[in-house]
N, C-alpha and C positions, 0 to 999 in steps of 0.2 A: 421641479415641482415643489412648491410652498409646501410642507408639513406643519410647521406648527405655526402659530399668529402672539405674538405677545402685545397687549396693548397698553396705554397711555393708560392707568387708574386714576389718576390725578384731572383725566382731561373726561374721562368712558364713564365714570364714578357719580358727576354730576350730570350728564346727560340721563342716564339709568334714573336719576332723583326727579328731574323735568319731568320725565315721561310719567312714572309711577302716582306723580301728584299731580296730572292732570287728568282728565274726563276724556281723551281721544282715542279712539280703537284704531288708528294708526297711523302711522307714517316712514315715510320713507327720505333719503338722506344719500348723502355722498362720505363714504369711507378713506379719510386720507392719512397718508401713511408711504411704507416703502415695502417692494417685496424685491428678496433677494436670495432670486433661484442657485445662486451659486454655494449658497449654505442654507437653501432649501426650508429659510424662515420669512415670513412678514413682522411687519412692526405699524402697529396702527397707533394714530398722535392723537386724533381727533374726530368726533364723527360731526357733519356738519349737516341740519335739516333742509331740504328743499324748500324753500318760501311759495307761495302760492301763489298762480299764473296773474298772468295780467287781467280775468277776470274777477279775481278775486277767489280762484278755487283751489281747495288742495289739493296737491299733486297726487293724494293717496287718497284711495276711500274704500269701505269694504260694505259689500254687499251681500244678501242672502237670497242664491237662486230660488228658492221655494219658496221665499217672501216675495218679489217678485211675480213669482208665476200666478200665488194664490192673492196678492196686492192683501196680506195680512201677516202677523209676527205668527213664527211655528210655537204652539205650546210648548211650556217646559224648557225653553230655550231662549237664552241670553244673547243680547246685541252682541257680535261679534264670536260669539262661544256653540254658534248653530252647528250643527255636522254640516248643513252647504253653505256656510259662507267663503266667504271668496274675496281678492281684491282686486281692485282696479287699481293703476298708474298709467299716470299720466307720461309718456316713455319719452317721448320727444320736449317736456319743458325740463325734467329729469336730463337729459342728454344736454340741454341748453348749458343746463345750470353744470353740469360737469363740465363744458367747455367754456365757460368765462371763469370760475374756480379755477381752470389750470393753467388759466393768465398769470394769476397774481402767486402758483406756487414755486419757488426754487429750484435749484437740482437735487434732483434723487428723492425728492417730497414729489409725491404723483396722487391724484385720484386711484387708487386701487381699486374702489367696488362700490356696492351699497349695503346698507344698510335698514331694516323693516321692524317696526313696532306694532306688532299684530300676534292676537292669537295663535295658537299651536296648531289652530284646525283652520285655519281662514292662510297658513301659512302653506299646509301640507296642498291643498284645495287650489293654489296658487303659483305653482313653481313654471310653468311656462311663461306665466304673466313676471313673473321676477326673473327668468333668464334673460327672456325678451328686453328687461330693461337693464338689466347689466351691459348685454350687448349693447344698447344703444350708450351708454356711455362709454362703453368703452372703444365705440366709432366716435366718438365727440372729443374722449381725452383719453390719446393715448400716451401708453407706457411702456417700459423698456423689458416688457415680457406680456407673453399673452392671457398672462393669468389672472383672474379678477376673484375676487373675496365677496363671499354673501354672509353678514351680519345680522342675524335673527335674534331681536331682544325680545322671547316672549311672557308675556304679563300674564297668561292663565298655560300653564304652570309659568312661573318666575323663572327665567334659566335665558343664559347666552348662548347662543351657539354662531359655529362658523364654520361655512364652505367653500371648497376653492372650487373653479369653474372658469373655463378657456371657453369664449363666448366667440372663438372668430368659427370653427367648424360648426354642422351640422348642427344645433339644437336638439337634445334628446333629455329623456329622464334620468338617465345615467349618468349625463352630464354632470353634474351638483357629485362632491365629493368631502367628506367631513375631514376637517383638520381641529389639532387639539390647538383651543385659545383659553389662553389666561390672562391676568390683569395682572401690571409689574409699575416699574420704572424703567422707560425707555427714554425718552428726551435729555434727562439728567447724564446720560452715557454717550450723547454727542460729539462726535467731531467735527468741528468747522473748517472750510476752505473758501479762500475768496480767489478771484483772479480780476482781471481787467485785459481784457481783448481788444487789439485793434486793428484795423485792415484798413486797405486804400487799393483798390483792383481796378482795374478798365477793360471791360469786354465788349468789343463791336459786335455790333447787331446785323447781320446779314441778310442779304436778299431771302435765301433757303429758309434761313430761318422764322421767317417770318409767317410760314405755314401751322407754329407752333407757336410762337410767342406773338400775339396780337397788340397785346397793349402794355401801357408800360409797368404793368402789375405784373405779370405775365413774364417779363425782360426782370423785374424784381427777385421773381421767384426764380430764373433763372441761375442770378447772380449770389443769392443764397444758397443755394445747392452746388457752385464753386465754391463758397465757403465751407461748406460741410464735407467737402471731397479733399478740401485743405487741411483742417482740425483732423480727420480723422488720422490722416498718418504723424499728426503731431505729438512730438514725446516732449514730455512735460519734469521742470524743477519742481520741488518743493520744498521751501523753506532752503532753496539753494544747492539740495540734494537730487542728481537724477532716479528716476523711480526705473528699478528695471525688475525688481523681483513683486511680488502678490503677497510683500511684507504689512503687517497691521501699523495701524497708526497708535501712538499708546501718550502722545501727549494730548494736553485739556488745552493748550494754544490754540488761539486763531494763525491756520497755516496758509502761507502766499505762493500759489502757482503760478508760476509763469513757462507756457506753452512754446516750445521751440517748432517751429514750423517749417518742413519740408520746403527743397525746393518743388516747383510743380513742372511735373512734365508736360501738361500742355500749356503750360502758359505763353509759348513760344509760339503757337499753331500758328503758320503761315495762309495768311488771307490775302484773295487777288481784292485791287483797290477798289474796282470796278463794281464789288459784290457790295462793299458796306455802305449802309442806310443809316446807320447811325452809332453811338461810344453812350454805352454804359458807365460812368464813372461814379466806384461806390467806395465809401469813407465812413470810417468813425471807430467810436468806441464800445464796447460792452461790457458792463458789470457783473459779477457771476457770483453766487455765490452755490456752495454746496456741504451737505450735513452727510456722514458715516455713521452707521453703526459700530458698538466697539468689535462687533466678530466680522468686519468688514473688512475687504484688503485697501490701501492706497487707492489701486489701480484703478476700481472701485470709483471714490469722489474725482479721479479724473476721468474716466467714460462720463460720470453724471455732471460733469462743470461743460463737457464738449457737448454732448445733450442738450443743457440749460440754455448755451450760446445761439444756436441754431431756433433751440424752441422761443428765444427772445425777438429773434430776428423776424422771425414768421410772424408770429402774435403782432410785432408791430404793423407787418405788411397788413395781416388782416384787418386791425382797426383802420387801418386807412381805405381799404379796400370796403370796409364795411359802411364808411361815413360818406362814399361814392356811390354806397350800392345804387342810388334814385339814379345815378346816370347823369348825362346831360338833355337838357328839353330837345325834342327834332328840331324845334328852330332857329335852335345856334349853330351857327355855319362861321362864326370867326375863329377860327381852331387856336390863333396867333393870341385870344383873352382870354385863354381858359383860366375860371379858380382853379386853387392849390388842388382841393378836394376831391377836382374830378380828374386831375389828371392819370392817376393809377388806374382808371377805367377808359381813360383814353385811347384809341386803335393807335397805336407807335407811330405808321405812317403819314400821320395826319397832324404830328406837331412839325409848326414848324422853325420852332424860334428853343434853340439850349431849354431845356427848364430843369427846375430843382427842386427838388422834395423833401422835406424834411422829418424824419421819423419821431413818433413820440419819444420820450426819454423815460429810464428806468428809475423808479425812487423805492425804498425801501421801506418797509414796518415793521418792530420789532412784533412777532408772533407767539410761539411755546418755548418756553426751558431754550433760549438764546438764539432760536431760529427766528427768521426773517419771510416775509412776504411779499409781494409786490404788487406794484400797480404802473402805469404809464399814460404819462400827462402832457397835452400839446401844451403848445408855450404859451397860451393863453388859459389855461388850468390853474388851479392852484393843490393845494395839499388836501383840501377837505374835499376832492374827488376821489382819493385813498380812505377816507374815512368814512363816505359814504357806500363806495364800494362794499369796503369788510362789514360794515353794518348789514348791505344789504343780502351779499354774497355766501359771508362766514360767518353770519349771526354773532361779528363780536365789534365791540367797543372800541377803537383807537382812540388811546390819547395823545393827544396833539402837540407833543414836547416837541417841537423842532429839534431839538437838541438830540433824540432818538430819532430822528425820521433821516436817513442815508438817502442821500443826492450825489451820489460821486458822478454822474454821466455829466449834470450840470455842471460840475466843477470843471472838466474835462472841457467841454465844448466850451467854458468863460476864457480857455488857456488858447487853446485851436482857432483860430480866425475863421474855419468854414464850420458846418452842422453838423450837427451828430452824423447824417447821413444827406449825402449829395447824388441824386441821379442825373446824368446829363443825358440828353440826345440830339447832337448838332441837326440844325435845321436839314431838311430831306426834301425829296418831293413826292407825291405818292408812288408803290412800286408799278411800273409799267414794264411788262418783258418788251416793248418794243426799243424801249428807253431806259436805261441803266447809267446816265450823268447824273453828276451833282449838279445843284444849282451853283452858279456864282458866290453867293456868297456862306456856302458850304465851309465848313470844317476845313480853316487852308491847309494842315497836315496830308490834306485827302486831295490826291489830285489825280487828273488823267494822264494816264501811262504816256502816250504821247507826246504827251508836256514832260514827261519826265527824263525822257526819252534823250529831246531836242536841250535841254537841260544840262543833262549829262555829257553830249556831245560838243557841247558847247564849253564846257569847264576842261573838256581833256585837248581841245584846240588852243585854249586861252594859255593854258598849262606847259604845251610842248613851244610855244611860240615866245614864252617866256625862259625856257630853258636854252630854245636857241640863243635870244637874247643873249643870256647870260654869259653862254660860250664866247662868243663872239667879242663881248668886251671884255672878257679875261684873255682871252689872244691878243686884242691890240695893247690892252699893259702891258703885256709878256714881252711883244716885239719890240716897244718901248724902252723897254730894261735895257734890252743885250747892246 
């Protein structure tokens, strides 16, 4: 359980000046930062406002039931300062906006919570409409504990306050829980780690399975969560040191981990031939990077670098998945010309020709006090879709140094002949239980038992007939000799 919250002043200091100098009775925001139940503190970097929907509205707005009801202002009583006012969020472009935010965040840099720029009384008047949307962000972006943080900057009286609150049980009043926050230096007492991940795995795609995995989104998502069952029992160097104690990290270096990785015991799982429809084959690289508190242990930025690897992987699935979501028209029937696009929405059974996918790649920004953010850009993107992003996303400015702007995935895949990322599925035909062949010109590794059979019988006749052979003409030299 979070007890206390230290935040960013440097970053919390000038947002608190925006508010106060302008004319708005509120809003509301995404709180980011780290909480780190295991020494029972958070740390908040930055609070970032929710930008206004696609009609042009704000996500927050606060109303007065008795105004309302009577369609007149209560005497005696100030916009936003009424004993019934109250506010509305907007829960779900809130939730949006927490789940594209935790695109572009790091390891161990999360959405934590939200934050509310309202009245003392349009606050108190409000807490179910404010759980409500903590929960949904914290269904959109989640993090490595179930605890979320409510940040109340209110303007009548002036004062911070902050609540911790576990938003996946029930919903109750009781919920909301006060913790002590102050304003400090946190970013300045960073520690950095980077890594660089790579993997090259092949998983057949099975008859059975195919009840669960439909399309090749689906065979993606699969093949990611082999990945994550790999990392997890991976024990990790740092700076060429194995980590095996919950020791602090006490230098100001950028430190280089490198993940030693289990063998896997299923990787060996024996499949009859007859059953596979298709080979998953997945490849590339991932960049990682991750930030520590100083009362953080090691052990600590490598849970959040194995975190970060996975959350990158997904993310990319997703923007692909996303730029599919229209589908293909009903009346494409050539399955053999599918675009790149739709392939990941594609039913698996129904390619019929190898295909290959390619994942967006990772680029980096520098962000606060030496941390980094990110974005990912198809090959036809360029840099100022990172800068439009933070403009639009994190309400901040990039400047466009290339010289600061980190492309190591690029660098990687200019060195590698194949993509960041490769999915194969050798041609198939659709599943029939009456019919379980390959076509002809199937995947030739994959053959029928049969064949393999007559194959085999055939190499141990060729084999013993040659042995005979052999004998035979070492006996006539021999009797030759004597």
């Amino acid at each position: 359980m979070v007890k206390a919250v230290v935040g960013e002043e440097t970053q919390l200091k000038p947002v608190e000046d925006r508010l106060s100098q302008s004319s708005i009775l509120s809003e509301v925001g995404l709180v980011i930062g780290k909480l780190s139940p295991a020494i029972d503190r958070g740390f908040v970097f930055d609070l970032v406002p929710t930008p206004p929907n696609d009609a042009g509205e704000a996500a927050c707005s606060i109303f007065d039931l008795i105004k309302e009801d009577r369609k007149k202002p209560a005497k005696g009583k100030t916009q936003g300062g009424s004993d019934s006012s109250s506010i509305y969020v907007d829960k779900d472009w809130v939730g949006e906006h927490a789940r594209q935010v935790s695109r572009m965040l790091v390891g161990g840099i999360k959405v934590v919570g939200v934050y509310m720029w309202v009245s003392d009384t349009a606050f108190k008047n409000s807490t179910m409409e404010i759980c409500q949307t903590v929960k949904a962000v914290a269904e959109a972006a989640p993090a490595n504990c179930n605890e979320r943080l409510i940040i109340h900057i209110s303007y009548s009286p002036r004062r911070w306050t902050c609540r911790n609150f576990n938003p996946l049980p029930n919903i109750t009043s009781s919920s909301l829980r006060h913790c002590e926050f102050k304003m400090g230096r946190v970013l300045n007492s960073l520690q950095r780690f980077k890594t660089t991940y790579n993997f090259n795995i092949r998983l057949p795609v099975t008859c059975e399975m195919t009840s669960n995995i439909r399309t090749l989104g689906d065979a993606l998502q699969r093949g990611i969560s082999v990945i994550a069952k790999e990392l997890k029992g991976a024990k990790a160097l740092v700076d060429g040191k194995l980590v095996v104690e919950d020791e602090p990290c006490t230098s100001d270096d950028l430190h280089d981990i490198e993940l030693l990785l289990p063998f896997m015991k299923d990787a060996c799982t024996a499949y009859v031939l007859e059953n596979i429809i298709g080979v998953l084959k997945l490849g590339g690289s991932v960049s990682s990077f991750a930030f520590l508190t100083s009362k953080e242990p090691i052990s600590q930025a490598i849970a959040d670098i194995k975190d970060d690897i996975i959350a990158s992987l997904k993310s990319r699935l997703d923007i692909i998945c996303d730029e599919a979501d229209g589908g293909m028209p009903e009346s494409e029937s050539n399955h053999d010309m599918l675009p790149e696009k739709l392939i990941p929405q594609t039913d698996i059974q129904l390619l019929r020709n190898p295909s290959s996918l390619g994942f967006p790649r990772r680029v980096f920004a520098p962000w606060l006090g030496g941390t980094y953010i990110c974005d990912y850009l198809q090959p036809s993107e360029t840099l100022q879709v990172l800068k439009d992003h933070c403009a639009e996303l994190l309400s901040k400015e990039v400047q466009m140094d290339t010289s600061e702007i980190l492309d190591p995935e690029f660098e990687v895949s200019s060195v590698v002949p194949k993509s960041f990322w490769e999915a194969m599925a050798p041609s198939h035909p659709p599943f029939n239980s009456a019919s379980r062949e390959l076509p002809s010109n199937s995947n030739k590794a994959v053959e029928k038992p049969g064949k393999l059979a007559g194959s085999l019988n055939f190499s141990i006749i060729a084999a013993a007939l040659a042995l005979i052979f052999s004998i035979l003409v070492g006996y006539l030299v021999f009797a030759r000799t004597l």
